[in-house]
N, CA, C and O atoms as a printed pandas DataFrame, in Angstrom:
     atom_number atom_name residue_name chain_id  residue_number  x_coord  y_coord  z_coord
0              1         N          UNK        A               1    0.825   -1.176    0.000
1              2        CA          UNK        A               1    0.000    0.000    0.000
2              3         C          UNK        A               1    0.878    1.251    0.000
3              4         O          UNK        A               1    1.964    1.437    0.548
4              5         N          UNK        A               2    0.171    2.017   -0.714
5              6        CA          UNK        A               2    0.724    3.844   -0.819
6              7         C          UNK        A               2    0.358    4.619   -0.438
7              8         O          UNK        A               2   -0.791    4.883   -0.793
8              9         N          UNK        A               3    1.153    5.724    0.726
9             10        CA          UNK        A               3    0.836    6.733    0.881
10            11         C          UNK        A               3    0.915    7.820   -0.296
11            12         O          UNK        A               3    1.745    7.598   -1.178
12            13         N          UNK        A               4    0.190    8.881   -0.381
13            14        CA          UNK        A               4    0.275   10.143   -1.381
14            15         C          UNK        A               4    0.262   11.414   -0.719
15            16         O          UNK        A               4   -0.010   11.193    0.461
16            17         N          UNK        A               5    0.396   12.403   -0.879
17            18        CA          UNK        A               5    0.543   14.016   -0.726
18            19         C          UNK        A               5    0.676   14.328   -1.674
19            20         O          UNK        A               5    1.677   14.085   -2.347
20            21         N          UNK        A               6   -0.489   15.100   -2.108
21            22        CA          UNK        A               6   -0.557   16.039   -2.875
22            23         C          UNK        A               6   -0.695   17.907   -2.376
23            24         O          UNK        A               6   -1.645   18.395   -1.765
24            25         N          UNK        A               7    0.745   18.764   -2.940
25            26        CA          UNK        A               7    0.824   19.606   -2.400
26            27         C          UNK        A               7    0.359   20.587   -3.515
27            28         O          UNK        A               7    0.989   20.634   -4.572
28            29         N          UNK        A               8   -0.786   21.412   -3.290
29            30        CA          UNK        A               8   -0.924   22.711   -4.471
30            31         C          UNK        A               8   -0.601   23.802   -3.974
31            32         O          UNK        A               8   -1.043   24.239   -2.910
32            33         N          UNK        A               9    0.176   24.331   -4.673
33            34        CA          UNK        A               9    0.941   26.085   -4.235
34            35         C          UNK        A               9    0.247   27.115   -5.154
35            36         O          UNK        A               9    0.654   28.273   -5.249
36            37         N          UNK        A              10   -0.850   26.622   -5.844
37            38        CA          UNK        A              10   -1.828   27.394   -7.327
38            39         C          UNK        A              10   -2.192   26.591   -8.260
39            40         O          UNK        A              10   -1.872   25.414   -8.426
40            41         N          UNK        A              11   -2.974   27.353   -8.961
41            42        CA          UNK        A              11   -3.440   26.315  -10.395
42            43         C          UNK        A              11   -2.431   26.286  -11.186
43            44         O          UNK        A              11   -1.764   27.237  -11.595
44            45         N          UNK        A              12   -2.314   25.104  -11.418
45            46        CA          UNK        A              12   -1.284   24.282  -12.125
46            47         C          UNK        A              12    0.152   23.999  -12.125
47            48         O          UNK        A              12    0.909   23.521  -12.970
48            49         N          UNK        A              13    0.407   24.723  -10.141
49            50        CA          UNK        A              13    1.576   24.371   -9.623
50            51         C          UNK        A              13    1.110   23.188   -8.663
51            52         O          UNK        A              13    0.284   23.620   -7.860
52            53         N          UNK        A              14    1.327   22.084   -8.523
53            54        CA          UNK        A              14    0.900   20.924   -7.627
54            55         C          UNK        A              14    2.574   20.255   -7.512
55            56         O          UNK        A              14    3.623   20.521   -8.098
56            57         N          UNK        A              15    2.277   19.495   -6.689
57            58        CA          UNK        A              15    3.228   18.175   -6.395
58            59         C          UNK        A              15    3.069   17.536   -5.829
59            60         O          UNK        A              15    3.091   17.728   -4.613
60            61         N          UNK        A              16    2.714   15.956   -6.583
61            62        CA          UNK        A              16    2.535   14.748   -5.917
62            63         C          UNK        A              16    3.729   13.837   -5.456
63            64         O          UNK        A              16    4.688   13.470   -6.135
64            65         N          UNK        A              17    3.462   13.574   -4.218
65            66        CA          UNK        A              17    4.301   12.388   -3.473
66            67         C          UNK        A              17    3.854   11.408   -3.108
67            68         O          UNK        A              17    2.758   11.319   -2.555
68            69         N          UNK        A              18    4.698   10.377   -3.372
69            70        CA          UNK        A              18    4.340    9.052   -3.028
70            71         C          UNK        A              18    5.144    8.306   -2.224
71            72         O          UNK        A              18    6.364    8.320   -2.390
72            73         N          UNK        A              19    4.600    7.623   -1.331
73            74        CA          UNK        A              19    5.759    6.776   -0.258
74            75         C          UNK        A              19    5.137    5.466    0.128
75            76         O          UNK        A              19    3.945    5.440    0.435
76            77         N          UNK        A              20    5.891    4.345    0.134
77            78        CA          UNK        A              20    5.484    3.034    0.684
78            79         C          UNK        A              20    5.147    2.767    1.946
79            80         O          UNK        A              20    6.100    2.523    2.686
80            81         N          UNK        A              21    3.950    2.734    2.477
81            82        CA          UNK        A              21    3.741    2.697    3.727
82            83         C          UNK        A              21    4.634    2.159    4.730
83            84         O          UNK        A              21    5.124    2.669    5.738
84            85         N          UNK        A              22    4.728    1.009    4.215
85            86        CA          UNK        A              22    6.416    0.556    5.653
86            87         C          UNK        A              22    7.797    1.633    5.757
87            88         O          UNK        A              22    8.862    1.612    6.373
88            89         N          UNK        A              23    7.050    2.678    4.678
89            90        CA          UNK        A              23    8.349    3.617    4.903
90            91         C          UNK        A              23    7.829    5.049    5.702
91            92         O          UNK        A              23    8.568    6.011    5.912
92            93         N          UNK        A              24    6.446    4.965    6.081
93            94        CA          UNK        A              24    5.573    6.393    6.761
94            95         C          UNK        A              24    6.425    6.104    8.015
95            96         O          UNK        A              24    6.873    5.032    8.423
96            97         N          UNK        A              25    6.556    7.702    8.655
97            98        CA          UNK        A              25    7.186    8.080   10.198
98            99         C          UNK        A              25    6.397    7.239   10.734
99           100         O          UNK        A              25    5.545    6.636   10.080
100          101         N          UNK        A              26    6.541    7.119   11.733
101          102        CA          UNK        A              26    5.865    7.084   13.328
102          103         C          UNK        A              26    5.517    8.313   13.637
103          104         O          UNK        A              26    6.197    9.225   13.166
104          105         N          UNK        A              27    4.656    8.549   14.290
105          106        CA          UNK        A              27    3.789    9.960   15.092
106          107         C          UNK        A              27    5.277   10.584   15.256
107          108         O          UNK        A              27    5.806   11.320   14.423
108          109         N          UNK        A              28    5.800   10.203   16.356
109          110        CA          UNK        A              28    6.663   10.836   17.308
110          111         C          UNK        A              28    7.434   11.356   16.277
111          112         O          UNK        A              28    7.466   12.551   15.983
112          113         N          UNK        A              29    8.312   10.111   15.499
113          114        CA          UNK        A              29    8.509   10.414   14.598
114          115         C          UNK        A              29    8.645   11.861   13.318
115          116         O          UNK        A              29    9.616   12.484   12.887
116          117         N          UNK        A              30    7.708   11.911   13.147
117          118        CA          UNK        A              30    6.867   12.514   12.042
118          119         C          UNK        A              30    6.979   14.071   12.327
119          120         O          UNK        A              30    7.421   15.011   11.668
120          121         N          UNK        A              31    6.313   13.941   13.759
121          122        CA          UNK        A              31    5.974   15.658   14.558
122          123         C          UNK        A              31    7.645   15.744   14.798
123          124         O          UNK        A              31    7.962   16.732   14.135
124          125         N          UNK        A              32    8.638   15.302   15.300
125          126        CA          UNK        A              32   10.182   15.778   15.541
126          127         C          UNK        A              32   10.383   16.047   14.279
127          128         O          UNK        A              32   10.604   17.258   14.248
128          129         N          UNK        A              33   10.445   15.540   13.017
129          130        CA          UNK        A              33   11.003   15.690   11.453
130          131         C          UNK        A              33   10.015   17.383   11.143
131          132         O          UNK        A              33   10.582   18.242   10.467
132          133         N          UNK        A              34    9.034   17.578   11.527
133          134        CA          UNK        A              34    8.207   18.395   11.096
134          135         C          UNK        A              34    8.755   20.167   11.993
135          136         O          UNK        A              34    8.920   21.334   11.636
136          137         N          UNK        A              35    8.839   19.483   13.075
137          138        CA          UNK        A              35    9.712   20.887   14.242
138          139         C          UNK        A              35   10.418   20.851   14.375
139          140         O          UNK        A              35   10.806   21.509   15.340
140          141         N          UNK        A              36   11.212   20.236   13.768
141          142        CA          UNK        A              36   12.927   20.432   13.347
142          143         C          UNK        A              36   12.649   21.635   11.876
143          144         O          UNK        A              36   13.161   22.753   11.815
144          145         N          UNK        A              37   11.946   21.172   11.070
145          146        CA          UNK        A              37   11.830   22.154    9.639
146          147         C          UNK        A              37   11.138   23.071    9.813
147          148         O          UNK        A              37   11.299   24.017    9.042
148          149         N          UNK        A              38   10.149   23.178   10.821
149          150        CA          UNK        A              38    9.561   24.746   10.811
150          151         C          UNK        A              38   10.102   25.390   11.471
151          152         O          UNK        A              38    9.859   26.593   11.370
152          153         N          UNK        A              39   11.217   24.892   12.590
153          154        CA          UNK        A              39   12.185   25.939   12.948
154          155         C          UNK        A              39   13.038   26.431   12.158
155          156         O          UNK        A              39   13.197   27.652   12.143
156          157         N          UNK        A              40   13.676   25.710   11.439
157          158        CA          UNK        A              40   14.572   25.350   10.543
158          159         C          UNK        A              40   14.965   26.575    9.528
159          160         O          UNK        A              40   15.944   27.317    9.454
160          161         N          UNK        A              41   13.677   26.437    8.735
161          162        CA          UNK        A              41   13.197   27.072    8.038
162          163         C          UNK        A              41   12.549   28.164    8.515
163          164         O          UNK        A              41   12.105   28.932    7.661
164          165         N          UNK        A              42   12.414   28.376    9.419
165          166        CA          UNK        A              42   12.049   30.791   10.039
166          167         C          UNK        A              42   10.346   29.770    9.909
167          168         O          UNK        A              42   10.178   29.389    8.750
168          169         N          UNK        A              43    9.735   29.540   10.422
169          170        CA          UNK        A              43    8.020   29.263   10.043
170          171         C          UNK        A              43    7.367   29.938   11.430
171          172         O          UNK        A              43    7.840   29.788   12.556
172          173         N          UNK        A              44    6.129   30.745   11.083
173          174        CA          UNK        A              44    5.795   31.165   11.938
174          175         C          UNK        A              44    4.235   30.633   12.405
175          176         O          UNK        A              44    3.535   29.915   11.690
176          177         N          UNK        A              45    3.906   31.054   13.534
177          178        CA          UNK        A              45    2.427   30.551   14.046
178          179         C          UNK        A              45    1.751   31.347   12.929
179          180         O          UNK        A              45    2.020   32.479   12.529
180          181         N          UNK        A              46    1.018   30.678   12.609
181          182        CA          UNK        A              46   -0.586   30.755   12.281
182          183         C          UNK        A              46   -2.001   31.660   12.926
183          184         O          UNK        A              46   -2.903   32.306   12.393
184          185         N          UNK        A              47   -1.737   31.407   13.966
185          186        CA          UNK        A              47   -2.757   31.594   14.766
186          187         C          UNK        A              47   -2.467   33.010   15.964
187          188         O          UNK        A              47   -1.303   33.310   16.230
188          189         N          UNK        A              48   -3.343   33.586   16.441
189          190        CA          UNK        A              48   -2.877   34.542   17.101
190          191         C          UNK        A              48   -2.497   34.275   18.665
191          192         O          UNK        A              48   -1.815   34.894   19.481
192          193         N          UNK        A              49   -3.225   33.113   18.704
193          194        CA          UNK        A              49   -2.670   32.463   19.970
194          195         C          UNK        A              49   -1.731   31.958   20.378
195          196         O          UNK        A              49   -1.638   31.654   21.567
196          197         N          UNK        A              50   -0.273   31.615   19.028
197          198        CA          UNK        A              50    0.716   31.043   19.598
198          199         C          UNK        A              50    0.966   29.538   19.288
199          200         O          UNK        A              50    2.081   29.022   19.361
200          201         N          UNK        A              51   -0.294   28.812   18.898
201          202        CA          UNK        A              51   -0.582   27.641   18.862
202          203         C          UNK        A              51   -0.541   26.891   17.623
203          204         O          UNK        A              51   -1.278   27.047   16.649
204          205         N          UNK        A              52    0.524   25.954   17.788
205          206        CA          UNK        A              52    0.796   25.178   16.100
206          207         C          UNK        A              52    0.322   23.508   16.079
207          208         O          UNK        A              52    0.786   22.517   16.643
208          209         N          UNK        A              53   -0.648   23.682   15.292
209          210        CA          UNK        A              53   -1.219   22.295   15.086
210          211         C          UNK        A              53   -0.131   21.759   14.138
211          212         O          UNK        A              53    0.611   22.473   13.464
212          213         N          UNK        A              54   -0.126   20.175   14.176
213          214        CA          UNK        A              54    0.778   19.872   13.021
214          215         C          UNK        A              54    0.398   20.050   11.791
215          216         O          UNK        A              54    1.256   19.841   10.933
216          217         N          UNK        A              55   -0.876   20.450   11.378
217          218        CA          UNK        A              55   -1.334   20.623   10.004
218          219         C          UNK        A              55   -0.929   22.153    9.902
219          220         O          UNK        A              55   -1.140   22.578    8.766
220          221         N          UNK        A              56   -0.301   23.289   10.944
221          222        CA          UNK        A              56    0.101   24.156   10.602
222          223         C          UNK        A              56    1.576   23.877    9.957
223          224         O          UNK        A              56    2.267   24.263    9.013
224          225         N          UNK        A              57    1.623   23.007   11.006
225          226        CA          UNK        A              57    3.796   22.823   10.574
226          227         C          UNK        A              57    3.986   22.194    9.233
227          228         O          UNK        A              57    5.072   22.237    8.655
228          229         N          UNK        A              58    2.647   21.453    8.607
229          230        CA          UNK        A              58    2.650   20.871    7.231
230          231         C          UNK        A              58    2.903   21.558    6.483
231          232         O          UNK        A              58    3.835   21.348    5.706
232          233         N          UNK        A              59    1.898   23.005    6.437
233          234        CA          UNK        A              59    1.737   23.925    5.930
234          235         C          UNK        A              59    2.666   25.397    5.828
235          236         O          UNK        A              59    2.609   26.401    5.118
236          237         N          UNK        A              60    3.510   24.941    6.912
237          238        CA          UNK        A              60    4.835   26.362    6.982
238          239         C          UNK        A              60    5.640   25.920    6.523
239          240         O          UNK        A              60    6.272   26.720    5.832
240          241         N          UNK        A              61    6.148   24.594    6.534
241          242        CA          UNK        A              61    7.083   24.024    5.687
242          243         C          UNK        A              61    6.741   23.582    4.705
243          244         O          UNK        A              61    7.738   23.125    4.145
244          245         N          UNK        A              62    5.465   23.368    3.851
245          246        CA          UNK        A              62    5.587   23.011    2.287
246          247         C          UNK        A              62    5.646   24.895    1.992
247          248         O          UNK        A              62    6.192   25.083    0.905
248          249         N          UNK        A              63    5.341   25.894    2.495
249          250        CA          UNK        A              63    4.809   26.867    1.809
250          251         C          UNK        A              63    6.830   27.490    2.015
251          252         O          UNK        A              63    7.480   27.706    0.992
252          253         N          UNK        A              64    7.433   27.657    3.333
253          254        CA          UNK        A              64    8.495   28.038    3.302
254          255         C          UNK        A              64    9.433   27.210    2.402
255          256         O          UNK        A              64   10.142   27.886    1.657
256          257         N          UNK        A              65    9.575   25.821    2.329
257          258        CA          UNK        A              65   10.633   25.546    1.263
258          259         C          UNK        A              65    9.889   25.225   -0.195
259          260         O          UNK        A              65   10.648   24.567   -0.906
260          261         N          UNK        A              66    9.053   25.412   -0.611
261          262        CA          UNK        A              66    8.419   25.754   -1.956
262          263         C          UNK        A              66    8.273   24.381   -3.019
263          264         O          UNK        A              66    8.383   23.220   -2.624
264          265         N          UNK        A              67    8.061   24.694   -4.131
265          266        CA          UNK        A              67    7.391   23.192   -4.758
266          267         C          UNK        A              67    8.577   22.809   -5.189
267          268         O          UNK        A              67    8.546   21.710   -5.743
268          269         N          UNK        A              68   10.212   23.609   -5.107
269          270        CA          UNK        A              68   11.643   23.197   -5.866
270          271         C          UNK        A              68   11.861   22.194   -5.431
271          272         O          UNK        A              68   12.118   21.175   -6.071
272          273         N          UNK        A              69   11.751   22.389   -3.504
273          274        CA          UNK        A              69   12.515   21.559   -2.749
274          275         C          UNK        A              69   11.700   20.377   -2.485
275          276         O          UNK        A              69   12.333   19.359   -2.203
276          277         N          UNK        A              70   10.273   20.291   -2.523
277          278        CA          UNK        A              70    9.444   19.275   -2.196
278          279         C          UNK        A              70    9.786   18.157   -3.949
279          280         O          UNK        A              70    9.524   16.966   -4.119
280          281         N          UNK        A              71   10.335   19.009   -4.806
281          282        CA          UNK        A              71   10.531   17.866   -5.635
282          283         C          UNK        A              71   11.823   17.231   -6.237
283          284         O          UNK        A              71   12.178   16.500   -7.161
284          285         N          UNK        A              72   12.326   17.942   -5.165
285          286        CA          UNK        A              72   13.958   16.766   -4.975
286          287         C          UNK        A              72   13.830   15.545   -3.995
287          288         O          UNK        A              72   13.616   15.539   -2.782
288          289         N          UNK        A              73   13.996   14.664   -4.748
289          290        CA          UNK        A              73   13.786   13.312   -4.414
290          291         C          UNK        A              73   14.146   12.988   -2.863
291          292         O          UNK        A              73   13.534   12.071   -2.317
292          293         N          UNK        A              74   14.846   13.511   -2.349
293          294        CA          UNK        A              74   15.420   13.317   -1.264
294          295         C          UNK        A              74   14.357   13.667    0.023
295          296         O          UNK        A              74   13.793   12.985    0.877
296          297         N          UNK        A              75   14.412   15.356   -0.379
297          298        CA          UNK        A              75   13.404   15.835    1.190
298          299         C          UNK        A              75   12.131   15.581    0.726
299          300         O          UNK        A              75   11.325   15.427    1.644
300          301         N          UNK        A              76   11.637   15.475   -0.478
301          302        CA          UNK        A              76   10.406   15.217   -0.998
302          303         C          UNK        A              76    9.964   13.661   -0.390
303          304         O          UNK        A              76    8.815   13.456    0.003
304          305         N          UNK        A              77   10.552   13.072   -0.377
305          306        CA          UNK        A              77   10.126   11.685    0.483
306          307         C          UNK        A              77   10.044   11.955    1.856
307          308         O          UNK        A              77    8.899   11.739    2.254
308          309         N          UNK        A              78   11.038   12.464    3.017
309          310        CA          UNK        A              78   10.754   13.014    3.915
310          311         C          UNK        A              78    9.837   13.783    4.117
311          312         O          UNK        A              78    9.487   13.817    5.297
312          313         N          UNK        A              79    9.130   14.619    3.238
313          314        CA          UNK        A              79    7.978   15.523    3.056
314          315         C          UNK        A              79    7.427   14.687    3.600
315          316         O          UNK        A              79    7.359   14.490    4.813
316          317         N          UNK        A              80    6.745   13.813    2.325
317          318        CA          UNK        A              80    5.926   12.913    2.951
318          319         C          UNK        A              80    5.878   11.886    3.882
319          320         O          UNK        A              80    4.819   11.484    4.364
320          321         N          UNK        A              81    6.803   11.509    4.117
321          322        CA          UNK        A              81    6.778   10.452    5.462
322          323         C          UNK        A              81    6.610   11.250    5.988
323          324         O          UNK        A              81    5.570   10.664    5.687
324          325         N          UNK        A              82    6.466   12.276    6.659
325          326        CA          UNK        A              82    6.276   12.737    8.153
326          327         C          UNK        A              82    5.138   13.221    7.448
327          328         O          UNK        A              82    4.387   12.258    7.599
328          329         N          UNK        A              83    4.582   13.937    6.873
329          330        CA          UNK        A              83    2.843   14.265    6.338
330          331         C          UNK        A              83    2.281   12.919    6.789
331          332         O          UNK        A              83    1.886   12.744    7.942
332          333         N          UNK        A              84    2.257   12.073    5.948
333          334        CA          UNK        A              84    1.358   10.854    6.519
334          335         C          UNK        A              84    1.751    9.926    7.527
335          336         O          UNK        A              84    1.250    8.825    7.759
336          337         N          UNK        A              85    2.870   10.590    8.201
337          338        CA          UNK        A              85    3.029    9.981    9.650
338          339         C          UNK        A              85    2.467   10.430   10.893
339          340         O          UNK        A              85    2.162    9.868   11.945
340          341         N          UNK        A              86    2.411   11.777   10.400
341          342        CA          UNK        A              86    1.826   12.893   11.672
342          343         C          UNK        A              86    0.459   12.973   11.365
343          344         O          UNK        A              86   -0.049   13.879   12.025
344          345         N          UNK        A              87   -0.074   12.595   10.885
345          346        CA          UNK        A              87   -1.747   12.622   10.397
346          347         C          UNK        A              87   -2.021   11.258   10.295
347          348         O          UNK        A              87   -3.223   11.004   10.234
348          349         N          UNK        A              88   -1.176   10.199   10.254
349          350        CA          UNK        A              88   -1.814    8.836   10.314
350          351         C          UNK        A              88   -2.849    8.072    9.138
351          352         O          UNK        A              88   -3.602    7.098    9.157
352          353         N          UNK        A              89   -2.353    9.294    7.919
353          354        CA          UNK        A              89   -3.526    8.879    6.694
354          355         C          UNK        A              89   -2.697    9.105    5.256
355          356         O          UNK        A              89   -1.911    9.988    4.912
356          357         N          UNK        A              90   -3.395    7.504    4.324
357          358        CA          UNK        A              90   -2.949    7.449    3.259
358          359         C          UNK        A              90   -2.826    8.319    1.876
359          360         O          UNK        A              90   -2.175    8.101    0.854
360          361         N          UNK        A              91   -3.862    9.582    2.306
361          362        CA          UNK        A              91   -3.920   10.742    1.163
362          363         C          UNK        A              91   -3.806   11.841    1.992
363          364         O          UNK        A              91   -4.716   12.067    2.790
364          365         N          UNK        A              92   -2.810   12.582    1.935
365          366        CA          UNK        A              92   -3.480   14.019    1.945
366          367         C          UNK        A              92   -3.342   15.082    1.178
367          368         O          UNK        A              92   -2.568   14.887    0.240
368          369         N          UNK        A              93   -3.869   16.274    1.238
369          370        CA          UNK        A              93   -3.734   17.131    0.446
370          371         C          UNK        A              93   -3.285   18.541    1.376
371          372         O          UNK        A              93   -3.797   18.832    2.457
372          373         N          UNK        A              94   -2.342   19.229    0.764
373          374        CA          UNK        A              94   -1.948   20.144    1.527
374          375         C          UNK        A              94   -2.368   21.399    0.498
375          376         O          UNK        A              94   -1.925   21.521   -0.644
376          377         N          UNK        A              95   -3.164   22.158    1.042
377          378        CA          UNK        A              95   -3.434   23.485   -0.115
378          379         C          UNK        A              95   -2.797   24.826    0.293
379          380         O          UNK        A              95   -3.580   25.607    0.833
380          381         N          UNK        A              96   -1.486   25.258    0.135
381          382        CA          UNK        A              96   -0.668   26.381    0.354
382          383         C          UNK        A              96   -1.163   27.407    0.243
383          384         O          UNK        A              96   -1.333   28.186    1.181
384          385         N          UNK        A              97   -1.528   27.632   -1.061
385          386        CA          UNK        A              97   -3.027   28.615   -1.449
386          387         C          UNK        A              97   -4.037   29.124   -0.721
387          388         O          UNK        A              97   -4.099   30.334   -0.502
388          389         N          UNK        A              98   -5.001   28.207   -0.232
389          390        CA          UNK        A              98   -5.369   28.631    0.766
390          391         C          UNK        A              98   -5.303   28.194    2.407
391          392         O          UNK        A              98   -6.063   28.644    3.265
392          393         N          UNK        A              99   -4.214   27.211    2.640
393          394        CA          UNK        A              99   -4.077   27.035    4.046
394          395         C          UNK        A              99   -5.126   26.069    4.714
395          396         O          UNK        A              99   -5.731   26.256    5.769
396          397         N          UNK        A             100   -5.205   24.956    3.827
397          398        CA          UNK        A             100   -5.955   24.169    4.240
398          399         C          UNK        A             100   -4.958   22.888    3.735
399          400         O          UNK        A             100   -4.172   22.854    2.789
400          401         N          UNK        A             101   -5.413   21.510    5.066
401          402        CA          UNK        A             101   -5.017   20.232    4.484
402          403         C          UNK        A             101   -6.049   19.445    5.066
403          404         O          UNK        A             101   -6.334   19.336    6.259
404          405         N          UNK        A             102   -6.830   18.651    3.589
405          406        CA          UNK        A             102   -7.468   17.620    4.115
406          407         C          UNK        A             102   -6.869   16.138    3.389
407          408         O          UNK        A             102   -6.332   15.773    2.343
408          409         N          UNK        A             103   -7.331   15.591    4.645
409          410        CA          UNK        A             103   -7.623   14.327    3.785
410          411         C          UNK        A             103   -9.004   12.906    3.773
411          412         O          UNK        A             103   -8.959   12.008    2.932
């Protein structure tokens, strides 16, 4: 079975990822790989409260390192292992655009 992420930064900028499930993070996992890069990378809260869901940290780090870096083979797999490690689900969609991820 396959995990996917699909990341849209606009119409007709997307990027799909794919990863083999025996290769998805672990939670713990997933959320350390994810707050390591939104520090990493300058990412800021969302919210006025201070408060970062991991679907924010999805979202500061696909939007801070951009669709170049999500499609080098390397962190682009890490993308996604920790996306569908920290959410625990085989699709998601991350929308940069407007700041939404479902799956």
């Amino acid at each position: 079975m396959r995990s996917e992420v699909q990341v849209v930064y606009g119409p007709g900028e997307e990027v799909h990822l794919a990863v083999d499930a025996a290769e998805v993070l672990s939670f713990d996992a997933a959320r350390q790989w994810l707050d390591e890069q939104f520090v990493k990378h300058g990412c800021e809260p969302m919210r006025g409260s201070g408060k970062v869901l991991i679907a924010d940290k999805i979202l500061g780090v696909a939007a801070a390192v951009g669709a170049a870096a999500l499609r080098d083979p390397a962190f682009g797999l890490d993308f996604a292992r920790a996306a569908s490690g920290a959410l625990s689900k085989a699709l998601v969609k991350v929308d940069v655009a407007r700041l939404a991820v479902s799956f």
